[in-house]
C-alpha positions in Angstrom: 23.8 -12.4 -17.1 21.7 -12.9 -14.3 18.3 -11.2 -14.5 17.0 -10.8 -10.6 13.4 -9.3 -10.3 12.8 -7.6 -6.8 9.1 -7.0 -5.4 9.1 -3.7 -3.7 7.7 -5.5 -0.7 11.1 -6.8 -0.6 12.8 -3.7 -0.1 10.6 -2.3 3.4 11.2 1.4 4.3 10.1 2.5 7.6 8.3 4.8 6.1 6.8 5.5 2.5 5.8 8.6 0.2 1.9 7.8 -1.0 3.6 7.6 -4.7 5.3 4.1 -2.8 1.9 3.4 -0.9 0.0 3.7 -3.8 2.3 1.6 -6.3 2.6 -1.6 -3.2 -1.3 -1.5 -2.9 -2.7 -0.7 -6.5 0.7 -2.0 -8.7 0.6 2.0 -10.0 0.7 5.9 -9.4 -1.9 8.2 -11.2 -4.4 10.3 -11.0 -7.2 8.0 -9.6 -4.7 6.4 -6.9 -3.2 9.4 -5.9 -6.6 10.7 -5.0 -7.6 7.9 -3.7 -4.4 8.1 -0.8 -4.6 11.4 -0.2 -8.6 10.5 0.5 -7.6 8.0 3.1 -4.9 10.3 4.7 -7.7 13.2 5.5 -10.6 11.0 6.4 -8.5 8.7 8.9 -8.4 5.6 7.2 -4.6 5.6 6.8 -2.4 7.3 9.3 0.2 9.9 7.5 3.1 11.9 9.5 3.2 15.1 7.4 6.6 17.1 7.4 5.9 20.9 6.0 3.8 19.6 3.2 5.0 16.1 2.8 3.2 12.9 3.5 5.3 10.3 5.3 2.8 6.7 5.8 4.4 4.4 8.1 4.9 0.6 6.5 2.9 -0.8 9.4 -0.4 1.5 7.9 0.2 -0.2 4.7 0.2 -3.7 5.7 -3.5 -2.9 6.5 -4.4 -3.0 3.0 -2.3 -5.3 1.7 -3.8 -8.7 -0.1 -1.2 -10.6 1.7 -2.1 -9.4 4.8 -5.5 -10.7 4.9 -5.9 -15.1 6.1 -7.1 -17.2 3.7 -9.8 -19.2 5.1 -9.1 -22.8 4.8 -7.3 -22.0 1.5 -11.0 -21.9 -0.3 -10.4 -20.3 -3.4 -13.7 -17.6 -2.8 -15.2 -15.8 -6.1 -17.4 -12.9 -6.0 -19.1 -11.8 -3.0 -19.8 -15.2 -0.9 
C-alpha cells in the first residue's frame, strides 16, 4: 500500500473559505486564527468576496502571506530580528 501525503498547497482553489486560509497560513483553524482572518478581511489587509454571509478569499490574496512567498536573501539562514 502506497501511503501518498498531499500539501494543501497542492490542491489550489480559485478561491478559499478562511477555515482553508487559515489552515495554509497558520497549519490550523480555531478560535485565535479564525479571529485573526476575519480581522484581516474587515481592516483591508486581505481582500474577501462575501456571498450573503460567506467569505470567499481569492488564492492570489493568500500567496501574500505565505512563507514561501517571501525571497530568501542569498539563502542566509537569518535568526531573530537582524
Amino acid at each position: 500500500m502506497e501511503i501518498v501525503l498531499v500539501n494543501s498547497l497542492d490542491q489550489i482553489k480559485p478561491l478559499n473559505t478562511p477555515k482553508d486560509t487559515a489552515v495554509m497560513l497558520w497549519g490550523h483553524w480555531n478560535d485565535t486564527t479564525r479571529k485573526r482572518i476575519y480581522r484581516w478581511i474587515h481592516n483591508g489587509n486581505l481582500e474577501a468576496l462575501r456571498d450573503g454571509k460567506s467569505y470567499w478569499i481569492p488564492h492570489k490574496e493568500i500567496t501574500k502571506y505565505l512563507p514561501q512567498a517571501t525571497e530568501k536573501r542569498n539563502g542566509d539562514l537569518r535568526i531573530g530580528n537582524g
